[in-house]
C-alpha positions as CSV (number, residue, x, y, z in Angstrom):
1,X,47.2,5.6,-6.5
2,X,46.5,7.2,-2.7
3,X,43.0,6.9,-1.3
4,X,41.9,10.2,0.1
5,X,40.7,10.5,3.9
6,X,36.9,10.5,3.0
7,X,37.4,7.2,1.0
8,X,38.8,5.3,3.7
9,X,36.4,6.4,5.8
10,X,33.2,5.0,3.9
11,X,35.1,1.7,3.1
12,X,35.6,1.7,6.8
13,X,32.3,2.1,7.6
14,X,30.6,0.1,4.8
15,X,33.2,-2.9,5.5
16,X,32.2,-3.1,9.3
17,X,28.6,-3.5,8.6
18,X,29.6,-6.8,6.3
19,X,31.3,-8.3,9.2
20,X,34.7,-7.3,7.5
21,X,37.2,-4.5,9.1
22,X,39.8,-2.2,6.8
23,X,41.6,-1.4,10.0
24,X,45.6,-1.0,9.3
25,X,44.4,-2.0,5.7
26,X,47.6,-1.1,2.8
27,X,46.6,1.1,0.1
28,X,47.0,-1.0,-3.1
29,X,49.1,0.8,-5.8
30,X,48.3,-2.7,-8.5
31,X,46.2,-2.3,-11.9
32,X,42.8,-1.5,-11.2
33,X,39.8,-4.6,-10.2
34,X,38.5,-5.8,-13.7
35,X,34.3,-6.0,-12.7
36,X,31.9,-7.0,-15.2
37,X,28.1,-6.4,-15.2
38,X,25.8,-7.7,-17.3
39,X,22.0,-7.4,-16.8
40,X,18.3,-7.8,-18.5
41,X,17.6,-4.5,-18.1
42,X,19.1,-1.3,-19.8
43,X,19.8,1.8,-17.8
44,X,18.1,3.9,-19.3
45,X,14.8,2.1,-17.9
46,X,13.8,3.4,-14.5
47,X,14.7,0.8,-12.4
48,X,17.8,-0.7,-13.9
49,X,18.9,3.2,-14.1
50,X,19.4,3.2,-10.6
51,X,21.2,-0.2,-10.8
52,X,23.7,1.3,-13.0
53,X,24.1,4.6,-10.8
54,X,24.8,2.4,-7.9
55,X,27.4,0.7,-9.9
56,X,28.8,3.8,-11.2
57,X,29.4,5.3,-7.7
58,X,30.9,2.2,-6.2
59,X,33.6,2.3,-9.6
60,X,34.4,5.6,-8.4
61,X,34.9,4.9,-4.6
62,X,36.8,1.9,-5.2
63,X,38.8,3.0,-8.2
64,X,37.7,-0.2,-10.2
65,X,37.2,-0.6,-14.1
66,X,33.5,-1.3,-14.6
67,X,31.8,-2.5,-17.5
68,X,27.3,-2.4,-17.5
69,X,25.9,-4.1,-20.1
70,X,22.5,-4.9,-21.1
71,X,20.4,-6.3,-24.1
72,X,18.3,-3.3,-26.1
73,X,15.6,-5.5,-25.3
74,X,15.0,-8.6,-23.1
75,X,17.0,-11.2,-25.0
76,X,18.7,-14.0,-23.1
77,X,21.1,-15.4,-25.9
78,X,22.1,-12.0,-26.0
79,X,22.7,-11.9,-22.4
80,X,24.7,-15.3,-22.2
81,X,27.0,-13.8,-25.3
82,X,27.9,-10.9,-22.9
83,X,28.7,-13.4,-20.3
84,X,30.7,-15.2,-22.5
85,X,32.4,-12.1,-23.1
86,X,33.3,-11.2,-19.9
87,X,34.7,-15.3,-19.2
88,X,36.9,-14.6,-22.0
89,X,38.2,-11.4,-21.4
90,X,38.8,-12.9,-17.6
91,X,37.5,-10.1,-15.4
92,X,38.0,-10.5,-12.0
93,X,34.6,-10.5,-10.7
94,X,31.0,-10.8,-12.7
95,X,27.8,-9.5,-11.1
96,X,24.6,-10.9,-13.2
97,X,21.0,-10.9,-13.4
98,X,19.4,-14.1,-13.7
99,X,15.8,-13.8,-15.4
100,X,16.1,-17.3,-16.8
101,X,18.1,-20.1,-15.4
102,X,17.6,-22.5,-18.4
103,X,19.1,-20.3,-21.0
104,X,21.7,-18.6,-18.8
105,X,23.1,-21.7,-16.7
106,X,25.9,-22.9,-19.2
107,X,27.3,-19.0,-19.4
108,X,27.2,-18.2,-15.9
109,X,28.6,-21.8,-14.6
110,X,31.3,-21.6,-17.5
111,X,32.4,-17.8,-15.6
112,X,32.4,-20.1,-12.2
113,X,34.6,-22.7,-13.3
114,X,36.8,-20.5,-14.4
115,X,37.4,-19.1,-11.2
116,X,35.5,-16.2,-11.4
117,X,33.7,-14.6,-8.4
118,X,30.0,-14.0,-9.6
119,X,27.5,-12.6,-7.2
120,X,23.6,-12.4,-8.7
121,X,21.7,-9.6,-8.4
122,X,17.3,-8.8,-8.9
123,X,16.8,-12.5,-10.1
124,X,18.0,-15.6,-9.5
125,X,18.7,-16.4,-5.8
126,X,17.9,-20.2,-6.5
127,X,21.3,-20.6,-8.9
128,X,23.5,-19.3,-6.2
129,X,24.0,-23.0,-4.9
130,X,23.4,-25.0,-8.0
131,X,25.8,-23.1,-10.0
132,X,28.6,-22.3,-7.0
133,X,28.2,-18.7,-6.9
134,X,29.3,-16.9,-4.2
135,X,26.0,-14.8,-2.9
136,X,22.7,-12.9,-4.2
137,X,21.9,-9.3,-3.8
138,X,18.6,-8.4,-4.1
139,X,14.7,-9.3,-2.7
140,X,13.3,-11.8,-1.3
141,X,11.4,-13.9,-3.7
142,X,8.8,-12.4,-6.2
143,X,6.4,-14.8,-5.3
144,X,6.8,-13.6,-2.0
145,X,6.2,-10.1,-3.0
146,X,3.6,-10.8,-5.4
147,X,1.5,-12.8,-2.4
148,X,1.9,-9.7,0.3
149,X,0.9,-7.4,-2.6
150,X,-2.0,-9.3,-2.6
151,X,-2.6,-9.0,1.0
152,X,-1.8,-5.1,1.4
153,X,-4.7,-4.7,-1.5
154,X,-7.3,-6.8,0.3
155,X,-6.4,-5.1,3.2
156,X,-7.5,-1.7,1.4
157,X,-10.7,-3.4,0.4
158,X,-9.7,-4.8,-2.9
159,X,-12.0,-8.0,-3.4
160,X,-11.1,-8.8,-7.0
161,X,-7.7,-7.6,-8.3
162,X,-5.4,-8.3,-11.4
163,X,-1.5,-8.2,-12.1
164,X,-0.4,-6.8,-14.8
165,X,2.8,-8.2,-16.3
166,X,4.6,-5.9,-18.6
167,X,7.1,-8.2,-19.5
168,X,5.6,-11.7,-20.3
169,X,7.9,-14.7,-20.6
170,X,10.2,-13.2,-17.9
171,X,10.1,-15.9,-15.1
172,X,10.4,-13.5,-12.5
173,X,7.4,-11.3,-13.6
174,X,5.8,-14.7,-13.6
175,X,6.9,-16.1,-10.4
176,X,5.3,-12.5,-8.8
177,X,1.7,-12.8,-10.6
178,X,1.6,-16.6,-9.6
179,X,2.3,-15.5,-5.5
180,X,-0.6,-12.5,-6.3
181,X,-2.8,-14.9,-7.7
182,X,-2.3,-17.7,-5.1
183,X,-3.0,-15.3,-2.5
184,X,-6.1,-13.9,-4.5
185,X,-7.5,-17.3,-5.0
186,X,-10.3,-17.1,-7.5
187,X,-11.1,-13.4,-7.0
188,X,-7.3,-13.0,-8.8
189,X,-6.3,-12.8,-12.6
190,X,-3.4,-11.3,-14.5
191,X,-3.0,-9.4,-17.5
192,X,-0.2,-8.6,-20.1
193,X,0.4,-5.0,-20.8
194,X,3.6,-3.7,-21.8
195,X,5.7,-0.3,-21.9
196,X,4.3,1.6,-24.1
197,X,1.7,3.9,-22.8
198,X,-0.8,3.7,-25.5
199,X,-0.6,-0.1,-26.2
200,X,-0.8,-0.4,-21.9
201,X,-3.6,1.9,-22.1
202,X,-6.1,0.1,-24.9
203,X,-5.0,-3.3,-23.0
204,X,-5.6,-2.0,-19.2
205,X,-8.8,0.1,-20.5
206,X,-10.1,-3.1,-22.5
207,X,-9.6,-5.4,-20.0
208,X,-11.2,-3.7,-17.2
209,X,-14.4,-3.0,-18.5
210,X,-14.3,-6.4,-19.6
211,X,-14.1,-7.3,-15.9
212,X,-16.3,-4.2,-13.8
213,X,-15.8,-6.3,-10.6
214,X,-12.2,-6.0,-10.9
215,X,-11.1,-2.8,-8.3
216,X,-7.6,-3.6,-7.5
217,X,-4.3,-3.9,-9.6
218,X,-0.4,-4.6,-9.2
219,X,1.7,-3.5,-11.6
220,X,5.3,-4.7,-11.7
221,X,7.3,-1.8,-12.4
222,X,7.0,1.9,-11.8
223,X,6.8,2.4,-15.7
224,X,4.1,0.4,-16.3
225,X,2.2,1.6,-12.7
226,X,2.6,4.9,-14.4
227,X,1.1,4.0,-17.6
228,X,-1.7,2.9,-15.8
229,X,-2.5,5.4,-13.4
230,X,-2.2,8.0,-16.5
231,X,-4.7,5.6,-18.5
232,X,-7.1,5.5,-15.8
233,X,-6.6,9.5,-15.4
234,X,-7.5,9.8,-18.5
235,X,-10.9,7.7,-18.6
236,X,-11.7,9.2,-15.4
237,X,-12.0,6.0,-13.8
238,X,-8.5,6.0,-11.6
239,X,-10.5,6.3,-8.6
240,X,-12.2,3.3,-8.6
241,X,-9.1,1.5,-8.8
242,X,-7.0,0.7,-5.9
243,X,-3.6,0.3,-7.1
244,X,0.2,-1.0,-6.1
245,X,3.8,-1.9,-7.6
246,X,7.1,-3.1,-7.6
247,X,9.9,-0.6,-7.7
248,X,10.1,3.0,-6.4
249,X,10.9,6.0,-9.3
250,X,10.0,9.8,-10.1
251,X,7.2,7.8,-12.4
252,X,5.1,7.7,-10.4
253,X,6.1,8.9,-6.8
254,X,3.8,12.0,-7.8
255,X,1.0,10.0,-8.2
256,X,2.1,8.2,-4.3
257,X,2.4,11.8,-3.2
258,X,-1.2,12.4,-4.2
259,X,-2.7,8.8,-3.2
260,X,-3.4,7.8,-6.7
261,X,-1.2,4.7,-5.8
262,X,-1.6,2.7,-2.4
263,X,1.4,1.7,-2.1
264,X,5.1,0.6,-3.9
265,X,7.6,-2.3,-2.9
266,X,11.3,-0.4,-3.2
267,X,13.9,-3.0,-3.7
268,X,16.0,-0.4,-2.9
269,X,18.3,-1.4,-5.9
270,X,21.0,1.0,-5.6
271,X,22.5,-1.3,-3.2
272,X,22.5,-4.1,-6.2
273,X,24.1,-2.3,-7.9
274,X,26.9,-0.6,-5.5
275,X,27.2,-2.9,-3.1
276,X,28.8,-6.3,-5.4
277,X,31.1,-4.1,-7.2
278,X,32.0,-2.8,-3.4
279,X,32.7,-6.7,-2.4
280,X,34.2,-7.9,-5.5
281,X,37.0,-5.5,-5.2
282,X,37.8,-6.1,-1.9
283,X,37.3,-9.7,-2.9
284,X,40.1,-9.4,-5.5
285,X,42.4,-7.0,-3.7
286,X,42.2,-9.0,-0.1
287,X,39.8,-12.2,-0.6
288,X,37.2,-11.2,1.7
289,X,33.5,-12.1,1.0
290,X,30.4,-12.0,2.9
291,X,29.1,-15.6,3.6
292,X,25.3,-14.9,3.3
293,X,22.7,-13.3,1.0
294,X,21.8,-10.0,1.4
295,X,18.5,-8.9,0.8
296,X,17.3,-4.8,-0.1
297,X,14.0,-5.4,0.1
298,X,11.5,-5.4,-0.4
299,X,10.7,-2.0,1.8
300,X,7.0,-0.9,1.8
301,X,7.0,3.3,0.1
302,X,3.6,4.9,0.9
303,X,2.3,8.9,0.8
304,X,4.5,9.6,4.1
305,X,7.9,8.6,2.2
306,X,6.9,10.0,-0.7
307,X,9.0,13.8,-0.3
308,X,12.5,12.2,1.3
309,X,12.5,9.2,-1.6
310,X,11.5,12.1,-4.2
311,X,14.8,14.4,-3.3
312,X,16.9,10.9,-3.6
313,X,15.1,10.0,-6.6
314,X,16.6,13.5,-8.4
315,X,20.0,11.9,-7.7
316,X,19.0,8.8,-9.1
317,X,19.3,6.9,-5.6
318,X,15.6,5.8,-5.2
């Protein structure tokens, strides 16, 4: 199959920022690249939708056969049978989430030792070397994030703040509310919430008027943030809240517009999704590979982004 003009072009382009060239490269006329991806979020969720969109468009540019798969809900022995899955049906590359090493390690390693590339995205930077995988796309650590959080919300003239963890039992929600509260000290505390707007809004509303001296909250995901902020709306109290998350989306880049929200992290995850199904072709096709990590984030959205992310947000970029 010929590769138009345009296509060559990007790859081109793309390839020379990775430290690779495409110069005088053949067109391959074999069976397409095999890719598997298996996450712990589904795509219709916010954030993992953009995931799967970056995935999606680097299928197309590449001409590869992609598979995204997910759990209905956050279920790792699900997650470890999809793995197993893709081992047995030997794909030729596997791009994974790691949300928890303990119950995933024996699936992933297995895909590994089989001789299969596998490049971790969102989660799960510290199994690249224990496990032999070949790199991590994603952010720098949650714990990181969850400490300058911290920081940007004392910086606003938050004294007492909270995180609020959608997604309990997740490590890397965990990891994110330990690196708030350790930069919080004892003016910090977390609380669980979850994606449902009314169960988020009895917990947020009952736990902050439990704690009045509590003015500043992180959420960890846009749909939660937004479940918030319309809670808080709602009581007439948003106001007195400063408030920040993880994870740009149209939830609640209306609310940034309008200052209701300080500020959000973007991982910018449309490159975790496009740019391992980019490498793993070429990885099959030629063997080429970047060396290092790359990191997307996390990039600091505030009011002044809010109208160029909001037109890329309609194409399900940001």
């Amino acid at each position: 199959m010929g590769v138009s003009r345009t296509k060559m072009m990007a790859l081109c382009a793309l390839t020379l920022g990775l430290g690779t060239s495409l110069a005088a490269m053949p067109v391959s006329a074999e069976e397409p690249v095999r890719l598997a991806v298996v996450t712990h979020g589904q795509s219709s969720d916010a954030y993992w939708g953009v995931v799967k969109k970056g995935v999606d468009d680097a299928a197309a540019l590449m001409g590869a056969e992609v598979s995204y798969q997910a759990p209905q809900t956050t279920d790792m022995v699900a997650m470890a049978r999809m793995i197993d899955a893709a081992v047995s049906q030997k794909v030729d590359g596997l791009v994974v989430s790691i949300p928890d090493a303990t119950a995933l390690e024996k699936s992933v390693k297995a895909a590994a030792d089989a001789g299969i590339p596998v490049i971790v995205i969102d989660s799960g930077e510290d199994q690249v070397a224990k496990l032999g995988l070949k790199l991590f796309v994603g952010t720098t650590s949650y714990y990181e994030q969850g400490m300058r959080a911290a920081q940007q919300l004392q910086a606003a003239g938050v004294t007492k703040g909270v995180c609020a963890n959608h997604e309990v039992g997740n490590l890397v929600n965990e990891s994110a509310c330990d690196g708030f509260l350790k930069a919080m000290g004892e003016n910090g505390d977390r609380v669980e919430v979850s994606l449902d707007p009314t169960d988020t809004a009895a917990r947020i509303k009952a736990y902050l008027t439990a704690h009045p001296d509590v003015t500043g909250i992180l959420a960890l995901g846009a749909p939660s943030a937004a479940n918030i902020v319309a809670a808080l709306r709602d009581a007439g109290t948003l106001a007195n809240y400063k408030i920040g998350h993880f994870d740009v989306s149209g939830d609640t880049l209306p609310a940034l517009g309008k200052g209701e929200i300080l500020f959000s992290f973007d991982s910018q995850q449309y490159l975790m999704g496009y740019l391992p199904v980019v490498m793993l072709t070429l990885n099959a096709k030629y063997g080429v590979l970047p060396i290092n990590n790359i990191y997307t984030g996390p990039n600091p959205v505030t009011t002044a982004d809010v109208e160029k992310i909001t037109a890329l947000s309609k194409k399900g970029i940001r």
